[in-house]
C-alpha positions, -999 to 999 in steps of 0.1 A, spaced: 0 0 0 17 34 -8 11 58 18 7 94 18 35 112 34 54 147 37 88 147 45 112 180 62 144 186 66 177 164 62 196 144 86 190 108 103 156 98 91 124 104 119 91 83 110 59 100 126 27 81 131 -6 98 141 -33 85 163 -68 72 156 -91 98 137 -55 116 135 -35 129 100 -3 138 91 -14 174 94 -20 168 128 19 166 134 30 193 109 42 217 134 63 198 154 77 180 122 92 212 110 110 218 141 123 184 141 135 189 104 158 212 119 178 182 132 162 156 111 145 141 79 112 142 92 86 120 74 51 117 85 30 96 70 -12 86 69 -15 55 85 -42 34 63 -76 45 65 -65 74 78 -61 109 57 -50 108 22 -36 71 24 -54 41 4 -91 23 24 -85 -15 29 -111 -35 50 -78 -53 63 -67 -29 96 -50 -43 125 -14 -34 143 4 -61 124 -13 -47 87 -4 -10 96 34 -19 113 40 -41 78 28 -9 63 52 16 77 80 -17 69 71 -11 35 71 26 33 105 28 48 117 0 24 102 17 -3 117 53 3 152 33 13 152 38 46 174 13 65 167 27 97 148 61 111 139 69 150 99 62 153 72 83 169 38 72 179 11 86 191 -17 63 208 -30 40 180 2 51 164 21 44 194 8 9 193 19 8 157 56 16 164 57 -6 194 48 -35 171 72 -23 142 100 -17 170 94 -52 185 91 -72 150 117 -52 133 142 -41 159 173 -32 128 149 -9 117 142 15 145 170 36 164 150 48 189 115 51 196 92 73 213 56 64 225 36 94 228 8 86 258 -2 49 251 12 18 269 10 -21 249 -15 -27 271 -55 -30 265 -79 2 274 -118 -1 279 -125 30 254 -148 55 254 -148 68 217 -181 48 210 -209 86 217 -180 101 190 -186 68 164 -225 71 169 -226 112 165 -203 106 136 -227 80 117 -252 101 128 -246 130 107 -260 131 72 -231 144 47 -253 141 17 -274 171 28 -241 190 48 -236 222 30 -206 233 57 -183 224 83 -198 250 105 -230 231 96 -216 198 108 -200 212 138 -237 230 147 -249 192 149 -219 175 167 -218 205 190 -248 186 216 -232 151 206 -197 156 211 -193 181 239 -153 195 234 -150 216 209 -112 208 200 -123 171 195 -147 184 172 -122 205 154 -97 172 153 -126 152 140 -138 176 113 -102 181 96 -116 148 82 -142 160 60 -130 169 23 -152 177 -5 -158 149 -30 -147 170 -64 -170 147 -84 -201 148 -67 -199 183 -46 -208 164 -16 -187 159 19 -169 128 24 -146 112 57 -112 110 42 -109 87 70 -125 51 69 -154 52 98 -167 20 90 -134 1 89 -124 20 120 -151 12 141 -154 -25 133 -117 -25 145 -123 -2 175 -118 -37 198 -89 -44 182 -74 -10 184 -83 -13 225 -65 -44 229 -33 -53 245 -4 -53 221 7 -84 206 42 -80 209 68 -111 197 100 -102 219 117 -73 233 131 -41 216 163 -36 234 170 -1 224 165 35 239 124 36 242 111 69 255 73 67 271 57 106 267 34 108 292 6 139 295 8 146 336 -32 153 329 -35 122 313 -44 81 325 -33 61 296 1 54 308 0 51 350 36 50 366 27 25 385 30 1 360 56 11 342 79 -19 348 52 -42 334 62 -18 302 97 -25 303 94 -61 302 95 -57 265 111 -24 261 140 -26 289 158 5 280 122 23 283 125 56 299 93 80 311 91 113 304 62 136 319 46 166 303 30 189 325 -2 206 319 -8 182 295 -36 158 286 -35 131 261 -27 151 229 5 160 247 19 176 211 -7 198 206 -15 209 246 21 213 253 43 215 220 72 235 235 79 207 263 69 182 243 98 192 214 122 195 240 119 162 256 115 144 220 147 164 209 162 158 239 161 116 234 164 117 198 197 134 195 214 114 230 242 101 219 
């Protein structure tokens, strides 16, 4: 599958993968401030953005994905960032392909299984009727009683795209797909064996996905895992908190 990428900058390669719902756009910022220290690609994840649909969509599809890209833009090895279901997807690229990843950085999300709560975004989602939506502010007017924060809203409606063709809105995201894989997407990783190289864990202080407590449970397959904490930040640690954020990412990436 040939994803849809940007790259920045030159230097040792840097591999960004978004979250669930997310883009590449959604990382743009902080990719050109790592560009000036890095090639920076970020990529759409399947499903996701401007990359290819597939009914197929699981953490070992979307790791052999990213295996593929880098083979395909020859690159023999890149630091990887992930953030939540992206997280998940560089932990299982990290662990199944360990010559391939320098370093990685998990941005708030731990291989382990979370109970959810994205299902009131699914139904308002399916809910609205694109075929009679004349505007965004239109569909944000109808997700405004459904989905109650207002920067969710704005992350979720980057999505919509106008279908040239018909003049009608469109997902450029997969919902369908998406949703039928939501249980897999909460589930513990399946991870083969240990990736014995510098791991950095970005947690959001505001945040539960990743709990201190069990951090050493992490580290049973990431040993070198370190844990860095973002205050005044929730789970979209990039966007709440992008100066600290850049600084602790920059900080592990260029450690010699």
């Amino acid at each position: 599958m040939q994803l849809n990428y940007k790259v920045f900058g030159e230097g040792e390669p840097v591999v960004i993968l978004h979250g669930m719902f997310g883009t590449l756009d959604n990382w743009q910022t902080i990719a050109k401030q790592l560009a000036k220290h890095f090639m920076v690609f970020i990529i759409d994840l399947r499903n996701h953005g401007r990359s290819p649909h597939s009914e197929a969509f699981s953490y070992s599809i979307m790791a052999n994905d990213v295996y593929e890209f880098m083979e395909n833009n020859w690159i023999y090895e890149a630091h990887i960032v992930g953030h939540s279901m992206g997280g998940k997807v560089a932990m299982q690229l990290a662990t199944e392909n360990p010559d391939l990843v320098n370093k990685l950085a998990v941005v708030d999300i731990a291989p382990k299984a979370y109970k959810g709560n994205h299902q009131p975004i699914f139904d308002a989602l399916f809910a609205l009727d694109l075929t009679s939506l004349k505007s965004r502010k239109q569909a944000n007017e109808f997700l405004e009683s459904r989905i109650e924060s207002y920067a969710v809203r704005q992350f979720i409606l980057k999505n919509l795209s106008i279908n040239k063709q018909t003049q009608t809105y469109e997902w450029k995201m997969n919902l369908p797909v998406i949703h039928n894989a939501y249980q897999h997407i909460l589930g513990s990783s399946d991870l083969s064996s240990p990736y014995n190289k510098p791991t950095l864990f970005i947690k959001g202080a505001n945040s539960s996905y990743i709990l201190e407590e069990e951090f050493s449970d992490y580290q049973v397959f990431f040993p070198q895992a370190k844990l860095a904490n973002i205050d005044n930040a929730g789970h979209w640690v990039h966007a709440e908190q992008p100066k600290l954020f850049l600084e602790a990412l920059t900080n592990f990436l260029l450690d010699e």
